[in-house]
C-alpha positions as CSV (number, residue, x, y, z in Angstrom):
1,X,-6.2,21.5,-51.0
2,X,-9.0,21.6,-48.6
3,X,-8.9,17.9,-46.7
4,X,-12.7,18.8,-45.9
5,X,-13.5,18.4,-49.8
6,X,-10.8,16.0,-50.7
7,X,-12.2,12.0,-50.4
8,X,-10.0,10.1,-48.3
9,X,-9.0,6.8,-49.9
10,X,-9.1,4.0,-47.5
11,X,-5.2,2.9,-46.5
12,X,-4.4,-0.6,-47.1
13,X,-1.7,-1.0,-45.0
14,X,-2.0,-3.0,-41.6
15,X,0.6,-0.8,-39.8
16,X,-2.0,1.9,-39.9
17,X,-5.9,2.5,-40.3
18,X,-5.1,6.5,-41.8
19,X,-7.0,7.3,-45.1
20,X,-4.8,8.9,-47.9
21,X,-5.9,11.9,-49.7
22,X,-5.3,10.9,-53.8
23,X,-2.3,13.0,-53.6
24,X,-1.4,10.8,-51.1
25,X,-2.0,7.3,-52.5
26,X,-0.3,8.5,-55.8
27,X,2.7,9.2,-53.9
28,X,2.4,6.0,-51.7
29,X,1.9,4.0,-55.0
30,X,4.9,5.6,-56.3
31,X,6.9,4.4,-53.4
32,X,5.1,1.2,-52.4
33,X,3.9,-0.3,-55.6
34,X,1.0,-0.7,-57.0
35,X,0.5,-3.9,-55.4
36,X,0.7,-2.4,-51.6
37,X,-2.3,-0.8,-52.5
38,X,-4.5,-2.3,-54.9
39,X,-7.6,-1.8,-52.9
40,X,-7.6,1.8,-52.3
41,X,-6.1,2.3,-55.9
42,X,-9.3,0.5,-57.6
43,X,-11.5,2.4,-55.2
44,X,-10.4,5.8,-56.7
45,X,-10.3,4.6,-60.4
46,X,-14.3,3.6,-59.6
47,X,-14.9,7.1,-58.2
48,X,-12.6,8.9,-61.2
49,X,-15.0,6.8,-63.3
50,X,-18.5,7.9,-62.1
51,X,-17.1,11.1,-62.6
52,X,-16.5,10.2,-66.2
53,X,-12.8,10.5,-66.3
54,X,-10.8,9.2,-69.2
55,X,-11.4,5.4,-68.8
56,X,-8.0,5.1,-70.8
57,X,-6.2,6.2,-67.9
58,X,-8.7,4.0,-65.6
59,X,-7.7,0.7,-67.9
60,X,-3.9,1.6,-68.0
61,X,-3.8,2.2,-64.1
62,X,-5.4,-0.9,-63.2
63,X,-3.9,-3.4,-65.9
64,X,-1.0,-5.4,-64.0
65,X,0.4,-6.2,-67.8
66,X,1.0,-2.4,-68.6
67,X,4.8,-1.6,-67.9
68,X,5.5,-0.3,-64.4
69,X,6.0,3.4,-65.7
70,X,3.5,3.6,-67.8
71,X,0.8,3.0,-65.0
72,X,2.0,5.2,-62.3
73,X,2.0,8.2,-65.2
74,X,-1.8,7.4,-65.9
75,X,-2.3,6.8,-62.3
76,X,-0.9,10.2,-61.9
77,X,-2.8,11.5,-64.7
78,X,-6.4,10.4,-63.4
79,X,-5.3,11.5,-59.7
80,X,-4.9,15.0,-60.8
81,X,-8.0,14.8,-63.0
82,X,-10.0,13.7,-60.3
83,X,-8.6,16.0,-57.9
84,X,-9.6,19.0,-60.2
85,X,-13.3,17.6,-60.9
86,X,-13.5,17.6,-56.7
87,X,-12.7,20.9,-56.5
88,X,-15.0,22.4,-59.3
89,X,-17.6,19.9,-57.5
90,X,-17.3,21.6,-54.3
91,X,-17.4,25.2,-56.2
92,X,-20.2,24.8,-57.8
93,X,-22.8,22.6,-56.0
94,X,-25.6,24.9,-55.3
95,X,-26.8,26.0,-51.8
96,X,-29.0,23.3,-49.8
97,X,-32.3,23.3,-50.1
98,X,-33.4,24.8,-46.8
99,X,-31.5,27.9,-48.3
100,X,-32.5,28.1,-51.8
101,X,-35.7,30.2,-52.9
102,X,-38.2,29.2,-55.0
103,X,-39.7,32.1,-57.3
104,X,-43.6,31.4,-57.5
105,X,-44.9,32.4,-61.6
């Protein structure tokens, strides 16, 4: 994937001020813990959201009760669902206005 189209997800961490793609925080949450990166985990769920991605997966992902597994397979879930509305974002936005025509009736 295109890192021009992809959001960057702020990095938590102190060591570093890098922003992960949400391939990249899934796979930092999957070795970290959900914990290490709360932050930039809730700031994707809100952006999966307003994209109207399964609030199922948003509520599972972000409820500390849910089981460990259960969460980072949701988690998962909504990053690659959110990935995928990105990219058929970035397909299909139209031309910007300076470059659109306007057919006069």
């Amino acid at each position: 994937m295109d890192t021009h189209t992809t959001p960057q997800i702020p990095h938590t961490h102190v060591q570093t001020a890098r922003a992960f793609t949400p391939q990249e925080l899934a796979e930092a949450v999957a070795d970290d813990g959900f914990d290490a990166h709360a932050e930039a985990v809730a700031s994707l769920v809100a952006d999966a959201e307003r994209f109207g991605i399964c609030g199922v997966l948003a509520s599972i992902t972000l409820d500390a009760h849910q089981p460990t597994v259960a969460r980072e397979r949701a988690f998962g879930r909504l990053v690659a669902t959110y990935t995928q509305a990105i990219e058929r974002q970035v397909t299909v936005d139209p031309q910007p206005a300076g470059e659109r025509f306007t057919v006069a009736a």
